[in-house]
MDAnalysis code that builds the backbone (N, CA, C; Angstrom):
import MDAnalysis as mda
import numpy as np

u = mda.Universe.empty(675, n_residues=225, atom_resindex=np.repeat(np.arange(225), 3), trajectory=True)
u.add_TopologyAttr("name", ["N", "CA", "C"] * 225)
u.add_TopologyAttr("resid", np.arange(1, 226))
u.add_TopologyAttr("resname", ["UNK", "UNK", "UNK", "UNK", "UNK", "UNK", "UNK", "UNK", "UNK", "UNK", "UNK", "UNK", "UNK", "UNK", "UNK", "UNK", "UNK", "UNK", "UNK", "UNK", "UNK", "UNK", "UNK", "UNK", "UNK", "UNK", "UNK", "UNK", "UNK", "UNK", "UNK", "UNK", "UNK", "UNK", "UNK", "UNK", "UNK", "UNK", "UNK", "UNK", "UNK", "UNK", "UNK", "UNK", "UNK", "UNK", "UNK", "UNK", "UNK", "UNK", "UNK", "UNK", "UNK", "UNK", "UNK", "UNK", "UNK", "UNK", "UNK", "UNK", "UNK", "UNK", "UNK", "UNK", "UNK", "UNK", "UNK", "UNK", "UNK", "UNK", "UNK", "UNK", "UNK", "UNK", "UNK", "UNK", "UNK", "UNK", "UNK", "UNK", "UNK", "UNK", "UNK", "UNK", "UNK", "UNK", "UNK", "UNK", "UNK", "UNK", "UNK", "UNK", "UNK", "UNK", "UNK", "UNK", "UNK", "UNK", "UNK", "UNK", "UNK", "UNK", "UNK", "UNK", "UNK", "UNK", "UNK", "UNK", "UNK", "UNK", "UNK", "UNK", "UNK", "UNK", "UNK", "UNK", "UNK", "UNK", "UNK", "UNK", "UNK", "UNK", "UNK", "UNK", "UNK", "UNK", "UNK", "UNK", "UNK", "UNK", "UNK", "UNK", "UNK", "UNK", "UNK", "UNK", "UNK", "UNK", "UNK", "UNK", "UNK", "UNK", "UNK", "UNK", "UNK", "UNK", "UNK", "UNK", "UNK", "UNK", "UNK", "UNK", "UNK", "UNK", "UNK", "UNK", "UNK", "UNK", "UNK", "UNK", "UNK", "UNK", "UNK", "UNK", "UNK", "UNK", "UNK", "UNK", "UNK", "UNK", "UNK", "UNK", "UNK", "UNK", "UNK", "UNK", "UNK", "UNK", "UNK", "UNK", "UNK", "UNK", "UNK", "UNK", "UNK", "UNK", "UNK", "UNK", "UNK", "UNK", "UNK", "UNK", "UNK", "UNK", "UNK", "UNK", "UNK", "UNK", "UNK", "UNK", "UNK", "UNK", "UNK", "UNK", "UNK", "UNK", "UNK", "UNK", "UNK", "UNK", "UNK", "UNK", "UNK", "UNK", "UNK", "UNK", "UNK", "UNK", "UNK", "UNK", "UNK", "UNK", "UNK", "UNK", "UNK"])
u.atoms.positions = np.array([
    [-10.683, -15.173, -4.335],
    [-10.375, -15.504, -5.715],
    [-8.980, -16.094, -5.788],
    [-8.657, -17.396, -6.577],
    [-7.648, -18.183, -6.823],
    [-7.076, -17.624, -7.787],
    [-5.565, -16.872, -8.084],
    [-4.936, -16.408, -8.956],
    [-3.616, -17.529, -9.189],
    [-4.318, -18.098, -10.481],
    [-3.004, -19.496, -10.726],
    [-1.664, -18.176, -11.559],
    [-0.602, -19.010, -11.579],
    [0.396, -18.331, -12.338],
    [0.580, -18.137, -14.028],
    [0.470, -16.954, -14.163],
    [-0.069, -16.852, -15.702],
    [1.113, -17.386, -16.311],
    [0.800, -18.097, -17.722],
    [1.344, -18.359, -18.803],
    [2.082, -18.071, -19.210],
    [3.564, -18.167, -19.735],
    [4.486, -17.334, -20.476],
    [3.875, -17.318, -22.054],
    [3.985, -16.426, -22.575],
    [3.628, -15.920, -23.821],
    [4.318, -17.285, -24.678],
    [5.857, -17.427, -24.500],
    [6.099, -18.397, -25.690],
    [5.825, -19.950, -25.413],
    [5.124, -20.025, -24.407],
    [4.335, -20.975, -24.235],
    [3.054, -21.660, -25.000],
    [3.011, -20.478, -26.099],
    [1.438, -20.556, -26.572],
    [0.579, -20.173, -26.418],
    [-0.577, -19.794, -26.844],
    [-1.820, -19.259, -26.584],
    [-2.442, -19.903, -25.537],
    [-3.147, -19.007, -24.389],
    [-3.443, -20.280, -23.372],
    [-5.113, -19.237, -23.132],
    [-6.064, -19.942, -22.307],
    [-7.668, -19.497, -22.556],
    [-7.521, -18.246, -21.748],
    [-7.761, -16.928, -22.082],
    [-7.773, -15.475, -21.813],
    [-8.977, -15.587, -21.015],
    [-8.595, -15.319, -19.629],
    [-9.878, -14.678, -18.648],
    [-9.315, -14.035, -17.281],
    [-10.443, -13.250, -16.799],
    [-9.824, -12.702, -15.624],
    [-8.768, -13.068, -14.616],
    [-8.934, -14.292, -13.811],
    [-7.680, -14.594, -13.485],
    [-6.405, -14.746, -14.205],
    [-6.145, -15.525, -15.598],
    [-5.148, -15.390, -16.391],
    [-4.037, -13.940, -16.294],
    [-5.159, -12.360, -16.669],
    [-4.450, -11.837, -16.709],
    [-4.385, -10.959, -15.152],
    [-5.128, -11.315, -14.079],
    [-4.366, -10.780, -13.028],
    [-3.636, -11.383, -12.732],
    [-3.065, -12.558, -12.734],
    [-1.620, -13.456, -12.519],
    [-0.531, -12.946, -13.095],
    [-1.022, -12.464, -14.506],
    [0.132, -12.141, -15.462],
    [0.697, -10.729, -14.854],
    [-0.519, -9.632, -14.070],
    [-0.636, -8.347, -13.870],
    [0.575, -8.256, -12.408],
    [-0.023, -9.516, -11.837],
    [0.749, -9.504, -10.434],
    [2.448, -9.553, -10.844],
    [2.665, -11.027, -11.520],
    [3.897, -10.588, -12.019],
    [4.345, -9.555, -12.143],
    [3.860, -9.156, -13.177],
    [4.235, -7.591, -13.954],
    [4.753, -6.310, -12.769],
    [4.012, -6.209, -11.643],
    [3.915, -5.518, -10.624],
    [5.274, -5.761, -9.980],
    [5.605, -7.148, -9.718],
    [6.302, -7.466, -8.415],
    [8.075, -7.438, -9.446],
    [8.174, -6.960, -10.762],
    [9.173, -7.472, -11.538],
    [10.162, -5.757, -11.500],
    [11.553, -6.061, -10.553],
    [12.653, -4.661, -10.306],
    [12.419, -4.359, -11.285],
    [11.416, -2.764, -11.183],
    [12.081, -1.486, -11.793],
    [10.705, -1.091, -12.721],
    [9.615, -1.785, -12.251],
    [8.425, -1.582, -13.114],
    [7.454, -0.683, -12.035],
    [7.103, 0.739, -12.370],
    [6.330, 1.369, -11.880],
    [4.893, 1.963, -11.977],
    [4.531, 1.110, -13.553],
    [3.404, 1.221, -13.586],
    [2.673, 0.128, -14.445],
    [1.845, -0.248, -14.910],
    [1.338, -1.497, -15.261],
    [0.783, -0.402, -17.004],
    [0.996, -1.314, -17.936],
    [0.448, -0.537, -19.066],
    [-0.308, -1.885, -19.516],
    [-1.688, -2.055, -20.405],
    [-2.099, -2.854, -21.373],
    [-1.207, -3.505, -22.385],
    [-0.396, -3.219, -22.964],
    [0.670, -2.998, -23.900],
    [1.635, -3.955, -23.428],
    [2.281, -3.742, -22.166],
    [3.572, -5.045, -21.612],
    [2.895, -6.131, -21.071],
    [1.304, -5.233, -20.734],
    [0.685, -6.802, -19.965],
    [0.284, -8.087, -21.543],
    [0.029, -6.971, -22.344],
    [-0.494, -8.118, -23.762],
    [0.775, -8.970, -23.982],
    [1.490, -8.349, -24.206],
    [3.479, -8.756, -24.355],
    [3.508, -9.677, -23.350],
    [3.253, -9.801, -22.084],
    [3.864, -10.866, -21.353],
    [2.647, -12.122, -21.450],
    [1.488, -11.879, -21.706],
    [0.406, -13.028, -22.153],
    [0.398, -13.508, -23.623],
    [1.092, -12.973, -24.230],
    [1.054, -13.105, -26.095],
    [-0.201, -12.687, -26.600],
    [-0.402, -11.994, -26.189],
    [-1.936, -11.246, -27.300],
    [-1.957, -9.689, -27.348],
    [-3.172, -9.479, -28.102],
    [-2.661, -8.017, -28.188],
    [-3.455, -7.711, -27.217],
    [-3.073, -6.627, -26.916],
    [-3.607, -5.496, -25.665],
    [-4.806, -5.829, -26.002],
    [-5.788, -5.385, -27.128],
    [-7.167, -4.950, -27.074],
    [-7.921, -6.226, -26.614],
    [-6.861, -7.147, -26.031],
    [-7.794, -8.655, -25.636],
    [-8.322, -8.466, -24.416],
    [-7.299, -7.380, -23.539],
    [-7.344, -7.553, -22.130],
    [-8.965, -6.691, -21.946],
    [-9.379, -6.114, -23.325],
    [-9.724, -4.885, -22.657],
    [-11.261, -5.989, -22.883],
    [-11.459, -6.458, -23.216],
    [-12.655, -7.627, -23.287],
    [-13.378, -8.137, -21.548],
    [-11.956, -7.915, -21.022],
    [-12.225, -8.485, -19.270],
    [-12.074, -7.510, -18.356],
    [-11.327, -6.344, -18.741],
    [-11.088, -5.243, -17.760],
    [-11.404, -3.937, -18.868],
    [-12.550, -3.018, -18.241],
    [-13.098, -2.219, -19.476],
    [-12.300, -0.926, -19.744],
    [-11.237, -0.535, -18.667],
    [-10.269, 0.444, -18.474],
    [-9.033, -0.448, -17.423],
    [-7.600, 0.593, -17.269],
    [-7.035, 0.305, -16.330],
    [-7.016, 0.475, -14.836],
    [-8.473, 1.317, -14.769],
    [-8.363, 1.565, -13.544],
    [-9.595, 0.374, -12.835],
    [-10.055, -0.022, -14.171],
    [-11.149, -1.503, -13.177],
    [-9.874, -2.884, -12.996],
    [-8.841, -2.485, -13.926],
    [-7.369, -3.475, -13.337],
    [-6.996, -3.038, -12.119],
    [-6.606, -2.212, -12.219],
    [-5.952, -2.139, -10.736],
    [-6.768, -1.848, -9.639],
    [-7.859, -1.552, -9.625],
    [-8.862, -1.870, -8.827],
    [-8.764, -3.358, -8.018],
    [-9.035, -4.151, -9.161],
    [-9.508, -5.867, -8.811],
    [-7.778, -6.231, -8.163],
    [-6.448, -5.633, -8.780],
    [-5.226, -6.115, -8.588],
    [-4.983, -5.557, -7.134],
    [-5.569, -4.028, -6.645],
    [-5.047, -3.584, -5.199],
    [-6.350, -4.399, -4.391],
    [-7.563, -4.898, -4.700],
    [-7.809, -5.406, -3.826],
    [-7.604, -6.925, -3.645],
    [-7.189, -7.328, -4.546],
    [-6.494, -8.674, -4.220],
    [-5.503, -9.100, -3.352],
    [-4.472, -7.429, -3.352],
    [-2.994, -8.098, -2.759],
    [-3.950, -7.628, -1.381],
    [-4.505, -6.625, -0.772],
    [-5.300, -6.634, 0.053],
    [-5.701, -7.558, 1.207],
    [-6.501, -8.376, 0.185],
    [-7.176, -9.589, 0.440],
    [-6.084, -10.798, 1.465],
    [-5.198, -10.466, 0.460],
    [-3.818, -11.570, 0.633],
    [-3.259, -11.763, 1.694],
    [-2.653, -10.277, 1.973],
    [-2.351, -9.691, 3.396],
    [-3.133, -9.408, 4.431],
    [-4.150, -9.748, 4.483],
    [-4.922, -9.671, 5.667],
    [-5.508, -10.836, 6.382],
    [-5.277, -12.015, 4.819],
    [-5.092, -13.443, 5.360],
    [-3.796, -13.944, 6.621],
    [-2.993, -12.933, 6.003],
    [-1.483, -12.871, 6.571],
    [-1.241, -12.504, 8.031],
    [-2.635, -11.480, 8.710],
    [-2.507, -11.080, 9.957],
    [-3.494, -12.403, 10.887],
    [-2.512, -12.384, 11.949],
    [-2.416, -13.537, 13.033],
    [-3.094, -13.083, 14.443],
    [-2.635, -11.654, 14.707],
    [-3.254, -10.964, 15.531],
    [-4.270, -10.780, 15.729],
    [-4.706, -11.693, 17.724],
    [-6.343, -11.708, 17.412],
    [-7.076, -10.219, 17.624],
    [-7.943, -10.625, 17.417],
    [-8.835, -9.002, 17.634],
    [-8.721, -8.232, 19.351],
    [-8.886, -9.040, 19.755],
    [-8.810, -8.029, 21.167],
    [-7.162, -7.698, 21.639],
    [-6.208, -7.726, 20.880],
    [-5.198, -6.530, 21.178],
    [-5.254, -5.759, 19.517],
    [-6.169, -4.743, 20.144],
    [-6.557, -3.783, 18.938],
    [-5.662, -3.093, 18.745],
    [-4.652, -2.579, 19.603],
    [-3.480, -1.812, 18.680],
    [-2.402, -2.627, 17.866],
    [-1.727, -4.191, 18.606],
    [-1.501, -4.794, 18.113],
    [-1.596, -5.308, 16.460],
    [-3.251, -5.366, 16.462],
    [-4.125, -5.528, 15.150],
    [-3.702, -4.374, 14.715],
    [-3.697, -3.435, 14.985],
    [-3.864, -2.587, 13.636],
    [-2.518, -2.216, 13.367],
    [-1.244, -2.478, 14.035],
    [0.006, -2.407, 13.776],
    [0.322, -2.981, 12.591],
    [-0.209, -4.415, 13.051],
    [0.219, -5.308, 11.710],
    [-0.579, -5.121, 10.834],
    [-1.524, -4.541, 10.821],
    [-2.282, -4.195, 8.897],
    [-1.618, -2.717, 8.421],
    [-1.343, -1.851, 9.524],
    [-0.550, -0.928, 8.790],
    [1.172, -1.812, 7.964],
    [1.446, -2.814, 8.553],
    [2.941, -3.416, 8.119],
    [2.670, -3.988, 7.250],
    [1.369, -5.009, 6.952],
    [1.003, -5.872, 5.932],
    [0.347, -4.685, 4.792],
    [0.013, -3.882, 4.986],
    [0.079, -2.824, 3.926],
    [1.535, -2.357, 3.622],
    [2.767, -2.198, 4.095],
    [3.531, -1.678, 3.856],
    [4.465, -2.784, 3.015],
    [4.277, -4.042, 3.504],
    [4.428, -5.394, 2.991],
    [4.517, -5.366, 1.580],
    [2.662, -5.850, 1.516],
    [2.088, -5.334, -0.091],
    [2.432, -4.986, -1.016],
    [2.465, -3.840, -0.658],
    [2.754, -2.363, -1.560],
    [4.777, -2.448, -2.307],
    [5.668, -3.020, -0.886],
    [6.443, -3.054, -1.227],
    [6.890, -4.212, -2.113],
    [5.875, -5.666, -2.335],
    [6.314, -6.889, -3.134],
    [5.645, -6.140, -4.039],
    [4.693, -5.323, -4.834],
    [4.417, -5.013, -5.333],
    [3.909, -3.683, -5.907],
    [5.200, -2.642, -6.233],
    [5.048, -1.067, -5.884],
    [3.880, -0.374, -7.270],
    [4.324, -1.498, -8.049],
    [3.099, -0.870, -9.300],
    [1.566, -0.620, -9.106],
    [1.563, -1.490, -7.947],
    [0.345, -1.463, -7.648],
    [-0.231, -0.346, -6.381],
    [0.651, -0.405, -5.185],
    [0.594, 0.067, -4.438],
    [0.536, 1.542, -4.802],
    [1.488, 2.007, -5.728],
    [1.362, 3.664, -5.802],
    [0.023, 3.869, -6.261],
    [-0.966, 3.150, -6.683],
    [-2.347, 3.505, -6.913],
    [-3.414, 3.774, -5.834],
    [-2.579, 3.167, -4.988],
    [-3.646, 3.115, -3.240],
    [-4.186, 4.350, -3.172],
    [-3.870, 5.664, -3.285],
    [-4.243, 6.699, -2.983],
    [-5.011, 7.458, -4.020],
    [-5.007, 6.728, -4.988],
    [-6.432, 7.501, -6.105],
    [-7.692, 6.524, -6.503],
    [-7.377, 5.371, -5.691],
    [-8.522, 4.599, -6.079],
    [-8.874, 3.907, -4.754],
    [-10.526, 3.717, -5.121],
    [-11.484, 2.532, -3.982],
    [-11.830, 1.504, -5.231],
    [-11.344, 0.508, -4.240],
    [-12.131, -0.955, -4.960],
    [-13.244, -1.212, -4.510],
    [-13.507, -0.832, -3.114],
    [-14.884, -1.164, -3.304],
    [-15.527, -2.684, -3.261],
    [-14.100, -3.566, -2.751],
    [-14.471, -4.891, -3.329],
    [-14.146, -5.287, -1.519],
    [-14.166, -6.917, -1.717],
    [-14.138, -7.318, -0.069],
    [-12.812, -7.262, 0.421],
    [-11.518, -7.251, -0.088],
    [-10.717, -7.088, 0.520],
    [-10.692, -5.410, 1.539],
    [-10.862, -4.672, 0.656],
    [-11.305, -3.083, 0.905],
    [-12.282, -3.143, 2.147],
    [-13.175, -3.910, 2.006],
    [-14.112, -3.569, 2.943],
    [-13.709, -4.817, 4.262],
    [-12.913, -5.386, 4.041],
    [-12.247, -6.279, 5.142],
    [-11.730, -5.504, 5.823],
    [-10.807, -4.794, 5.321],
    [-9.498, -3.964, 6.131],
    [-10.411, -2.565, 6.873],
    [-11.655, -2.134, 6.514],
    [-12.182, -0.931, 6.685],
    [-12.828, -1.757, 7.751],
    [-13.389, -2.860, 8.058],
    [-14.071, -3.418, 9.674],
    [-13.563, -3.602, 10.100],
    [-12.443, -4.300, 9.813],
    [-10.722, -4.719, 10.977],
    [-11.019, -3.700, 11.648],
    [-10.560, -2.797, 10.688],
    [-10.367, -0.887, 11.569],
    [-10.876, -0.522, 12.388],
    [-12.239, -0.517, 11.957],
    [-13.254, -0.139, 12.811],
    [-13.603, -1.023, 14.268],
    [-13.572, -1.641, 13.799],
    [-13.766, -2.845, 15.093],
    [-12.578, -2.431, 15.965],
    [-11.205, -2.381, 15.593],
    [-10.077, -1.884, 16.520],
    [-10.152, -1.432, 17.347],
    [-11.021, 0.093, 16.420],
    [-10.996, 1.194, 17.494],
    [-12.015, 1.200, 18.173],
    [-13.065, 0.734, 17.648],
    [-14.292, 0.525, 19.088],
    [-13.439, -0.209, 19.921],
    [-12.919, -1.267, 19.676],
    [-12.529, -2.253, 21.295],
    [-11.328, -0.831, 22.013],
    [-10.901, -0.294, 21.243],
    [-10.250, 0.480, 21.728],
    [-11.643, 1.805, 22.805],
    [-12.184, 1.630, 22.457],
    [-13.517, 2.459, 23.609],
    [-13.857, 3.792, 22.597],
    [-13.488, 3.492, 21.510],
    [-13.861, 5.260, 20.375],
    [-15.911, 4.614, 19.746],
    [-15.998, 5.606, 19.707],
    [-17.313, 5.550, 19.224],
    [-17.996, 6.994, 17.720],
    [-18.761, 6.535, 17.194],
    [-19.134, 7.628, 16.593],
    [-18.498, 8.836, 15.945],
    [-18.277, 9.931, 16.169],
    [-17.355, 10.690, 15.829],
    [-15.531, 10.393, 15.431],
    [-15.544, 10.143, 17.320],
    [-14.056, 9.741, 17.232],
    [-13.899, 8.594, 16.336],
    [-14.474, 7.854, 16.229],
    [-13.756, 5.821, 15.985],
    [-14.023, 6.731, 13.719],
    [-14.907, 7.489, 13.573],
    [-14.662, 7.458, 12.400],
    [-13.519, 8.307, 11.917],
    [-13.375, 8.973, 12.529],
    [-11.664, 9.962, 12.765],
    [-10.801, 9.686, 12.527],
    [-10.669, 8.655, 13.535],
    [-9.733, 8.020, 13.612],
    [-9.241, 7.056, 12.620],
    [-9.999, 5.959, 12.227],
    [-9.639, 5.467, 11.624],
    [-9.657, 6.479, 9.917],
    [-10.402, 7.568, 9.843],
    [-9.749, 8.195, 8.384],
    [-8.156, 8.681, 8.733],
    [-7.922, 8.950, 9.483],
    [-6.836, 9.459, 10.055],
    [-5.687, 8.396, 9.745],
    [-5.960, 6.871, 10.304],
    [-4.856, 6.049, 9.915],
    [-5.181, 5.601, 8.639],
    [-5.870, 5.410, 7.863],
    [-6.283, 4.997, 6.688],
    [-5.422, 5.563, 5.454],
    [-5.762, 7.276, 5.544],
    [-4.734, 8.547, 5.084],
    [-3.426, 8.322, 5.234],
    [-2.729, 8.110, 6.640],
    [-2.076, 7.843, 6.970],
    [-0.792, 6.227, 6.044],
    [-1.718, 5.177, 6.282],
    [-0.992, 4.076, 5.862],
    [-0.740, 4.128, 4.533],
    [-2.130, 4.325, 3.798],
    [-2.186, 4.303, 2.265],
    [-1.523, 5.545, 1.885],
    [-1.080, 6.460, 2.007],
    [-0.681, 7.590, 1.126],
    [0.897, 7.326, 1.967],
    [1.266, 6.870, 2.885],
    [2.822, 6.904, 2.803],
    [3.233, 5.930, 2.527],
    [2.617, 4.172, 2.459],
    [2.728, 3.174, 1.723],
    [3.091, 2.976, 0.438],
    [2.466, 3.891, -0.221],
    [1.956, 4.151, -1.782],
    [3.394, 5.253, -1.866],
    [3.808, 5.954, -1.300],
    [4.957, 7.196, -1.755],
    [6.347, 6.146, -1.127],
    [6.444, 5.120, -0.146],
    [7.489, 4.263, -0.017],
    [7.406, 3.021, -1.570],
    [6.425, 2.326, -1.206],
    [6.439, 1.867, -2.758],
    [6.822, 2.489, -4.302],
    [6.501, 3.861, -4.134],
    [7.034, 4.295, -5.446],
    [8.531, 4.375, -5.603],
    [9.110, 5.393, -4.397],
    [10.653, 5.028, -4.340],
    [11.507, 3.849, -4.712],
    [10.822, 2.598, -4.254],
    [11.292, 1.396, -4.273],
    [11.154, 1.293, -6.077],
    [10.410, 1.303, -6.820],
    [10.164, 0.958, -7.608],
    [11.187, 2.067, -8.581],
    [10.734, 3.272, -7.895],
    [11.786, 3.957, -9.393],
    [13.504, 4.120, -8.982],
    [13.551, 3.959, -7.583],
    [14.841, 3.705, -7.546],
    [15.435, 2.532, -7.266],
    [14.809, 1.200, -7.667],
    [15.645, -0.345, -7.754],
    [16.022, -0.029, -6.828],
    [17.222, -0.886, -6.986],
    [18.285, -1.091, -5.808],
    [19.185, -0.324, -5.205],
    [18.925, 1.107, -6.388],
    [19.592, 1.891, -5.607],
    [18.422, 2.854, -4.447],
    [17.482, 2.105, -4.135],
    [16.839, 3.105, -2.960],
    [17.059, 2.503, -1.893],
    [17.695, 3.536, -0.607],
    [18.434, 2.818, 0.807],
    [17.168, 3.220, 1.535],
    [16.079, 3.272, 1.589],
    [15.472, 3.742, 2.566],
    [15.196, 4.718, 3.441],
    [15.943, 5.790, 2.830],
    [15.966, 6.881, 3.421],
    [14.764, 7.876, 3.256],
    [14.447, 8.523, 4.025],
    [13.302, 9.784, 4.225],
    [13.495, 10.530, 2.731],
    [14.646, 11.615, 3.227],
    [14.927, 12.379, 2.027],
    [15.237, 12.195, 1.283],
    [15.890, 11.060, 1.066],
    [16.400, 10.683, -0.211],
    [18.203, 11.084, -0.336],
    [18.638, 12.655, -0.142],
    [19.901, 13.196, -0.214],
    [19.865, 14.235, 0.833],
    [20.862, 14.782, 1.087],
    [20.981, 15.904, 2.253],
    [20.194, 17.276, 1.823],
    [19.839, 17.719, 2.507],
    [19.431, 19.445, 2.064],
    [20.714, 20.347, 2.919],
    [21.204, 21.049, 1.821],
    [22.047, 21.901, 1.388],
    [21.567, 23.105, 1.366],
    [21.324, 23.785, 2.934],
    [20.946, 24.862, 3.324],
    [21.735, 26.097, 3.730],
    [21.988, 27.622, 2.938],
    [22.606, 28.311, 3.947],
    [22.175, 28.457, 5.291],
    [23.043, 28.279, 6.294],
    [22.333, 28.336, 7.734],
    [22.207, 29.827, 8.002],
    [22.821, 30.854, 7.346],
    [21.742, 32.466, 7.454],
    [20.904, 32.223, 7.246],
    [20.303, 31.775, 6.366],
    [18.886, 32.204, 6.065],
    [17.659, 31.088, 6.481],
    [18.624, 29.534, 6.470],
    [17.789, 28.474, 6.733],
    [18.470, 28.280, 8.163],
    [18.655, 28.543, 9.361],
    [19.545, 28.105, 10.705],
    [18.929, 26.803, 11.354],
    [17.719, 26.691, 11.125],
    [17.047, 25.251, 11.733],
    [17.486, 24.230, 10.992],
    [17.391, 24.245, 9.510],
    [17.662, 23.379, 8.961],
    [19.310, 22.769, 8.483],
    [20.274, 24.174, 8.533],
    [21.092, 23.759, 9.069],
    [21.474, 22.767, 10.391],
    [21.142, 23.507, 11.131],
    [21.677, 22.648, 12.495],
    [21.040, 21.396, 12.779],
    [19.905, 21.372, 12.258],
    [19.319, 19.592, 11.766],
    [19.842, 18.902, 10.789],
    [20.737, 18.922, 9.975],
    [20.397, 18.691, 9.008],
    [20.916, 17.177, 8.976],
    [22.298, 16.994, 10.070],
    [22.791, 15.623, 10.126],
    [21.658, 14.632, 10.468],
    [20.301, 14.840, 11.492],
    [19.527, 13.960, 12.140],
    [18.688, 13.748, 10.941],
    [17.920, 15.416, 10.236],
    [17.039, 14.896, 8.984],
    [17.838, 13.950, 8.136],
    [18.930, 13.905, 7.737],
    [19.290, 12.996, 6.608],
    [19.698, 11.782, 7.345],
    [19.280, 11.184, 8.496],
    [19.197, 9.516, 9.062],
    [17.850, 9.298, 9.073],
    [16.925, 10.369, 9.043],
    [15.754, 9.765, 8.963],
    [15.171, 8.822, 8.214],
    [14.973, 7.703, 8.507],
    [14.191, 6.544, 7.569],
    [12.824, 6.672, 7.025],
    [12.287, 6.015, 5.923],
    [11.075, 5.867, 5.718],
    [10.130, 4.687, 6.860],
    [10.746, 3.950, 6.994],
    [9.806, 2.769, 7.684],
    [9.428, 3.303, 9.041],
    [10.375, 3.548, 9.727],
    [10.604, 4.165, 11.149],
    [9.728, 5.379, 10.931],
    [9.717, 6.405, 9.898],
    [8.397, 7.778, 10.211],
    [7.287, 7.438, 10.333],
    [7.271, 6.068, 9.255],
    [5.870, 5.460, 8.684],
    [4.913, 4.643, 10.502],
    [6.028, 3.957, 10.791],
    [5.483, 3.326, 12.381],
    [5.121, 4.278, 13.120],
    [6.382, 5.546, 13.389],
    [5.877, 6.421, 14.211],
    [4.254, 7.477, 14.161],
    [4.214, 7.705, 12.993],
    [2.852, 8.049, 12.542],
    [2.007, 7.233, 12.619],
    [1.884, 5.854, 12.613],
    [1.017, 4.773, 12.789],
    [0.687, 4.308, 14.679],
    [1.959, 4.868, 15.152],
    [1.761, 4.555, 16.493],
    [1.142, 6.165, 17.272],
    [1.610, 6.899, 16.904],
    [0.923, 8.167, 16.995],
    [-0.264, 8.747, 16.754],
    [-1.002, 7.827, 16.121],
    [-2.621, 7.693, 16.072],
    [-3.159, 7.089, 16.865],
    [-2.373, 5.641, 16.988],
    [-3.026, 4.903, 18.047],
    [-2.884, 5.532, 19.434],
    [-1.627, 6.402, 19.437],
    [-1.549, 7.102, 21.391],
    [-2.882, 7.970, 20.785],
    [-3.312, 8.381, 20.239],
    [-4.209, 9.580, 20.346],
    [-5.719, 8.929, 20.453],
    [-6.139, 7.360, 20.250],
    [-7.130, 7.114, 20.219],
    [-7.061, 6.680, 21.742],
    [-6.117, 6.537, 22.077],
    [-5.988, 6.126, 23.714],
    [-6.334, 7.032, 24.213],
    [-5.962, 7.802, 24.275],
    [-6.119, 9.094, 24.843],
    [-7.181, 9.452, 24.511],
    [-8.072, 9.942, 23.694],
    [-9.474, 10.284, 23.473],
    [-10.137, 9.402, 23.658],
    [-10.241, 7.335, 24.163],
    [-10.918, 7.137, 24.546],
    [-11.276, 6.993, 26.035],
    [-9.728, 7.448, 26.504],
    [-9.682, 7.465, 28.067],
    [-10.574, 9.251, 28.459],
    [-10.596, 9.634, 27.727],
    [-11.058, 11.389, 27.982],
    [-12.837, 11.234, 27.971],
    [-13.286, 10.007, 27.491],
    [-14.858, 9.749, 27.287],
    [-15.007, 8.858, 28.671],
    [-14.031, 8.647, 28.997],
    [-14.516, 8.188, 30.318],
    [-14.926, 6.580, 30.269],
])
């Protein structure tokens, strides 16, 4: 699906249809400091009233449905990596998800309560799968696995995107966010960690968990022999 660039409102009334307002929606998404998409700012930035949108999208969750599987779609145009270096492949769709989510966090924090159900969704779910078969997983394992990174990408994608979004420019990327301020009587581990936990990054946990699935499908497909 071709998403032209929606209309500015004081532009005039321009012909209301599905693409129109996912153009307008994408905007809306990708604009510092917006964390969630309402009917209401989306009518405001198309010049009509809300109850127009609801003519093409019957709730907000069939919007952001059609909007997370679009950017989806987008980013997976984006991966270059051919299929037979399957960890490779699936590196870069965990990054082009992290991508995504981050040009667009309004959207992304939805990854984890909704299926679209649509072809981008079901693009990224055969990528997967296909991965890990070339990777030698079958049946049990290969569906494991890939719920495993799936869980994985989308639910810490979706919690890095939100940061970004509610803390602008002031979010550095950090794990915790601020130090934890532990008595070391009672907390002593977390004391004596506490300088390494507070360098911990988000991107860097996010890879390591992404590469830490893939050692484990290695490993369970080398154990099948």
């Amino acid at each position: 699906m071709s998403i032209e660039r929606a209309p500015s409102a004081r532009a005039g009334k321009a012909r209301l249809d599905r693409e129109t307002i996912l153009a307008a929606a994408l905007e809306l998404a990708a604009t510092p400091g917006v964390s969630a998409i309402s009917f209401r700012e989306l009518g405001a930035r198309l010049g009509v009233d809300p109850t127009a949108v609801y003519r093409h999208f019957r709730s907000k969750d069939e919007l952001m449905k059609a909007l997370l599987d679009h950017i989806t779609a987008v980013g997976l145009a984006e991966i270059e990596v051919p299929a037979e270096d399957w960890r490779g492949r699936l590196r870069e769709l965990a990054m082009m998800t992290l991508r995504q989510f981050g040009r667009y966090p309004a959207i992304g924090v939805e990854a984890v309560v909704l299926t679209t159900n649509g072809p981008g969704e079901h693009t990224a779910i055969e990528m997967t799968l296909d991965a890990f078969a070339r990777a030698g997983l079958e049946g049990d394992d290969l569906v494991r696995h890939y719920a495993l990174l799936a869980g994985h990408v989308l639910s810490t994608s979706a919690n890095i995107a939100r940061a970004r979004a509610e803390r602008g420019g002031e979010w550095d990327g950090m794990w915790l966010g601020e130090a934890i301020l532990a008595d070391p009587r009672e907390f002593p581990l977390i004391a004596a960690h506490s300088a390494l936990l507070a360098e911990v990054r988000d991107e860097e946990t996010y890879l390591a968990g992404v590469d830490m699935i893939l050692d484990s499908a290695e490993r369970t497909a080398a154990a099948r022999g």
